[in-house]
C-alpha positions, 0 to 999 in steps of 0.5 A: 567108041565111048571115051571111058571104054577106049580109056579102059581098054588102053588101060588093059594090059595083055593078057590080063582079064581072061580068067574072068571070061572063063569062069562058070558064073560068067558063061552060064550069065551069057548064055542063060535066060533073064541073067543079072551079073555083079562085079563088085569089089574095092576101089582099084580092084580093076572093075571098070577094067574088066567090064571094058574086057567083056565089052570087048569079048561080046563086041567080038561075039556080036560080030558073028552075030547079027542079033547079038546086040551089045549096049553099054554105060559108064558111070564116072564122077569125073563127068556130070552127063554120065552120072544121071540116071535118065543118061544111063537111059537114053544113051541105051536107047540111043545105042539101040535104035541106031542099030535098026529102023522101027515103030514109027511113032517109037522113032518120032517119040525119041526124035522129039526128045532128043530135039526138045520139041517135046518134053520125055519123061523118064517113064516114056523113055524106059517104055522105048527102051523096054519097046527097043529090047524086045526087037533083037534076039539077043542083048547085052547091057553093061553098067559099070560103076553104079556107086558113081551114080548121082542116085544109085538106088533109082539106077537098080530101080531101072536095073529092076524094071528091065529085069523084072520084064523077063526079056529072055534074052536079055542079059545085063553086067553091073559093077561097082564097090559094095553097097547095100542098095546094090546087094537088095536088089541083085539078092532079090533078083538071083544074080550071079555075084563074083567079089575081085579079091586077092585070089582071082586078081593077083595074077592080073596084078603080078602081070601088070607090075612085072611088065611095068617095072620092066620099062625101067631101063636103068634097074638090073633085072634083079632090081626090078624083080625086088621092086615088083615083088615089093609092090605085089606083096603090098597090093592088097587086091589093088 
């Protein structure tokens, strides 16, 4: 498991989360052909948390499902090898080709490139990558936090070109903060958009706090209900 991803799902606090994967936009994303999906929102909205939450409930889908294949990226300024875009790329391709054996040539191309026997091009390697996405039935692609992106308008370029491939059944998550570069391309593409705000977060909030407040072992019950309506009425989507 990627390190951002048991970091987030450490993070999730029971029973928080759900709601997202219950909503219209979500399942019509999941199940519809070609789909974008954007999760946006302010810093500490609980975006990287909720993408952790999807990758888990289709990682639980897949499982039933031999072709249902799930690959996912986190963004992260706090480490240099997940801020390329070329990363972003070939750990997609790694995830995939390391699910089954294909082309042979495909597979010597990608072997080199890893070894450094021959220099790859980011347009070689978004050939394998396209190459890959074809082989399964179904793919799920989450991307989360583009904004941490050393480029993120070459990174909605690469979204762009995936999408715009038509692969039926490919459906790919992206979240990040609002930014234009992000809006251009998912209004282009017809994307399915949902901003966290107050009214679809507050209870994940409420949840979390209650249940953190409650470890004080040293406040009364009334104590630490003041103390969590204190903190949630100033939360502010955070």
């Amino acid at each position: 498991m990627d390190t951002n991803q048991a970091r987030k799902t450490s993070e999730r606090q029971d029973g928080t989360g759900a709601w997202l994967l219950h909503l219209d936009i979500f399942t019509d994303w999941l199940v519809q052909s070609n789909t974008l999906f954007w999760l946006h929102g302010i810093p500490g909205s609980g975006k990287s948390v909720l993408c952790s939450t999807v990758i888990n409930h289709v990682q639980r889908l897949s499982s039933d499902a031999a072709e249902k294949i799930l690959i996912y990226f986190y963004f992260d300024f706090s480490d240099d090898s997940k801020r390329s875009t070329e990363n972003l790329t070939r750990s997609l391709i790694s995830q995939l080709s390391s699910r089954k054996p294909y082309d042979q040539s495909l597979n010597e191309t990608w072997k080199d490139s890893r070894t450094g026997k021959h220099a790859i091009t980011q347009f070689m390697l978004l050939g394998i990558l396209f190459s890959l996405l074809e082989h399964y039935i179904d793919v799920v692609i989450v991307v989360d936090a583009i904004d941490e992106a050393e480029d993120p308008q070459a990174v909605m370029k690469v979204i762009g070109q995936i999408h715009d491939r038509k692969i039926s059944h490919v459906h790919i998550m992206l979240s990040s903060r609002w930014t234009h570069t992000v809006e251009v391309t998912m209004r282009a593409d017809g994307a399915y958009t949902l901003e966290l705000d107050l009214s679809n977060v507050e209870s994940d909030i409420s949840t979390y706090v209650f249940e953190t407040v409650s470890r004080c072992q040293n406040w009364d019950e009334a104590t630490q209900t003041r103390v969590s309506e204190l903190v949630i009425s100033r939360a502010e989507g955070m």
